[in-house]
GUNU-869186 format. One record per residue: x, y, z of N, C-alpha, C in turn; residue in one letter. Coordinates in steps of 0.05 Angstrom, whole numbers, padded with zeros to 5 digits, always signed. Layout:
REM GUNU-869186
XYZXYZXYZA;...
//
This chain:
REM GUNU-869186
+00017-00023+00000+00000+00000+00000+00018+00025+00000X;+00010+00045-00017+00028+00072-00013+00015+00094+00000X;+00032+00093+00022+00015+00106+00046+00045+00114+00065X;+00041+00139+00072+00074+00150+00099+00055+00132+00118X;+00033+00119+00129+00029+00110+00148+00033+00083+00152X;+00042+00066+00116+00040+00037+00111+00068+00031+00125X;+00069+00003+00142+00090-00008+00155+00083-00040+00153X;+00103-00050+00149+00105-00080+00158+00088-00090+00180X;+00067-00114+00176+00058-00128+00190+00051-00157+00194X;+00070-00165+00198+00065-00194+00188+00036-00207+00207X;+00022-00196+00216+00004-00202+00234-00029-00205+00217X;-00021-00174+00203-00046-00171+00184-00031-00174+00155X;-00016-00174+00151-00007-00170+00116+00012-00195+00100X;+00021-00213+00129+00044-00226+00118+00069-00213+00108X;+00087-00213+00097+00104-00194+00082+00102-00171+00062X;+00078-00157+00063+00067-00133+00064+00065-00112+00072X;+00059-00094+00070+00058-00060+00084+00027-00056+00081X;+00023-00038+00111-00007-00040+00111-00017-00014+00129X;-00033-00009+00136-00045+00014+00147-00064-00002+00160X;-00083+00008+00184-00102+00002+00212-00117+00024+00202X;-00150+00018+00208-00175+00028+00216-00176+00036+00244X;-00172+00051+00254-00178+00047+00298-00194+00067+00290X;-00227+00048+00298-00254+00070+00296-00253+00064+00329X;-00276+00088+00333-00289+00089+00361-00315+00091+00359X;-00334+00068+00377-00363+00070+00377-00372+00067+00393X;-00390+00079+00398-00407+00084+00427-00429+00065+00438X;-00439+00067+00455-00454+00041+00456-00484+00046+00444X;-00491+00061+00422-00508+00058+00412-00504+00049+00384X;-00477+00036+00383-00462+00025+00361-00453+00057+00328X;-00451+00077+00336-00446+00090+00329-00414+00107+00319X;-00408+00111+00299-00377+00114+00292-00380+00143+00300X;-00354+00153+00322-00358+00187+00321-00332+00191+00318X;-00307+00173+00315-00285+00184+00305-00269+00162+00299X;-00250+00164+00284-00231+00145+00269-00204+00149+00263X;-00194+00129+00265-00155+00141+00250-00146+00120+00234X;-00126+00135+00219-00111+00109+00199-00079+00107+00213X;-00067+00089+00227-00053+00080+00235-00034+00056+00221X;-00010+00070+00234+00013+00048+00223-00002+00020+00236X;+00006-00007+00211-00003-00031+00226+00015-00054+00250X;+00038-00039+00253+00046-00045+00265+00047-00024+00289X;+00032-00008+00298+00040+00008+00321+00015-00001+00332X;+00017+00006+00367+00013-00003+00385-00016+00015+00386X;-00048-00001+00391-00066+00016+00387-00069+00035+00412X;-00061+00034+00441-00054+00042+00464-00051+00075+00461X;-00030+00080+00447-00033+00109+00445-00048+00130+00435X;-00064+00117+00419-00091+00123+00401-00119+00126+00417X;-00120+00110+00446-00149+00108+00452-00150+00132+00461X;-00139+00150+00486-00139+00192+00497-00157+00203+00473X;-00142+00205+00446-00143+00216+00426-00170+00214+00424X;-00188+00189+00413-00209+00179+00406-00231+00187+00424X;-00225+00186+00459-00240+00193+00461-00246+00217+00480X;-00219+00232+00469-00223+00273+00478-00242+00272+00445X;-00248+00261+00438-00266+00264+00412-00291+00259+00407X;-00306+00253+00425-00330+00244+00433-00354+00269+00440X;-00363+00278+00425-00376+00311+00434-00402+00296+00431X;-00416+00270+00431-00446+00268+00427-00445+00252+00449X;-00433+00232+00463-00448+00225+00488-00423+00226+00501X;-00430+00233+00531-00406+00229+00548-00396+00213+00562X;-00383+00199+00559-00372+00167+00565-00367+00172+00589X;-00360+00153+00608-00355+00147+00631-00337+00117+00642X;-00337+00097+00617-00320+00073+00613-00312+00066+00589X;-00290+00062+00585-00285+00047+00566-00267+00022+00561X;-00276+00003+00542-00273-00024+00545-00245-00027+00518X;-00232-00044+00516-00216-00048+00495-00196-00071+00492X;-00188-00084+00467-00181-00107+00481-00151-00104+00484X;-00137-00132+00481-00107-00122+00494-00086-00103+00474X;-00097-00103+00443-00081-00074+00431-00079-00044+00443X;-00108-00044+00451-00115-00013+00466-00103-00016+00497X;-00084-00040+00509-00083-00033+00539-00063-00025+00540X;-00052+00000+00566-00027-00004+00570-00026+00014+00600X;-00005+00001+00614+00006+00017+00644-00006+00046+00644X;+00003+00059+00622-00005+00089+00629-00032+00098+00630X;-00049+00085+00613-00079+00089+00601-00082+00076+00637X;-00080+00057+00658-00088+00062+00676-00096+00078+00691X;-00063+00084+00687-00069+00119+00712-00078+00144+00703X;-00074+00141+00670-00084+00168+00666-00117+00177+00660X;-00127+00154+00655-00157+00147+00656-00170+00165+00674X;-00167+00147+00703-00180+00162+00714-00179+00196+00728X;-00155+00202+00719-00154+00228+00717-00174+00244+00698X;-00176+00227+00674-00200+00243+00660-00225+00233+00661X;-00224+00223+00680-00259+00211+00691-00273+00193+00672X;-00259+00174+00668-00259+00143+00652-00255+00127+00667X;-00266+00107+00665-00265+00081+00674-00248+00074+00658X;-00224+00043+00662-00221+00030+00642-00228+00002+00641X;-00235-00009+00627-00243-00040+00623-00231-00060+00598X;-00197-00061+00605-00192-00079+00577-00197-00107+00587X;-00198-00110+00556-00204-00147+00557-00179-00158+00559X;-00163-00162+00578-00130-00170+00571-00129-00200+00564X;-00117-00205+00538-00111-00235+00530-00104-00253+00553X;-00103-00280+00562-00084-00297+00587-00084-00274+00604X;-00099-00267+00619-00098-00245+00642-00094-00266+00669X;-00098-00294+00662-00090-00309+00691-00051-00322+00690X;-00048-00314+00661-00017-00318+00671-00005-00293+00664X;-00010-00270+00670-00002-00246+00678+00014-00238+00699X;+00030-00238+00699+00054-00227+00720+00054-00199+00734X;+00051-00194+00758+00054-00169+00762+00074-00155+00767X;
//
């Protein structure tokens, strides 16, 4: 793909170059914002973004699975008055 955002992903592309969809939807199953992302970067830094973007309903949790998790999105969550709720892959052989 010719794209400054296309990167190697052998996950989604095999030996390819590729670009990510990271939409955000609300729970009335509704799209209110979206990005095109390298496919190999980490979706984690993307979720703040998505949802300081949210001007039709005001969220209060958000759920995501283990692309969108990370240490910082803990603490910084609830600073902005989010819940978080990821789905973490093997969350019982998790190490703390």
């Amino acid at each position: 793909m010719e794209s400054l955002h296309a990167s190697y992903s052998f996950k989604y592309f095999g030996h390819d170059r590729g670009v990510s969809a990271y939409t955000f939807i609300d729970m009335r199953h509704f799209l209110y914002h979206s990005l095109i992302i390298s496919a190999a970067e980490h979706e984690a830094h993307y979720v703040i973004d998505g949802l300081m973007h949210n001007d039709v309903v005001k969220s209060d949790i958000h759920s995501t699975d283990t692309g969108g998790y990370s240490e910082i999105l803990f603490g910084a969550m609830p600073r902005l008055g989010f819940a978080f709720a990821p789905r973490i892959k093997n969350f019982a052989t998790c190490k703390l």
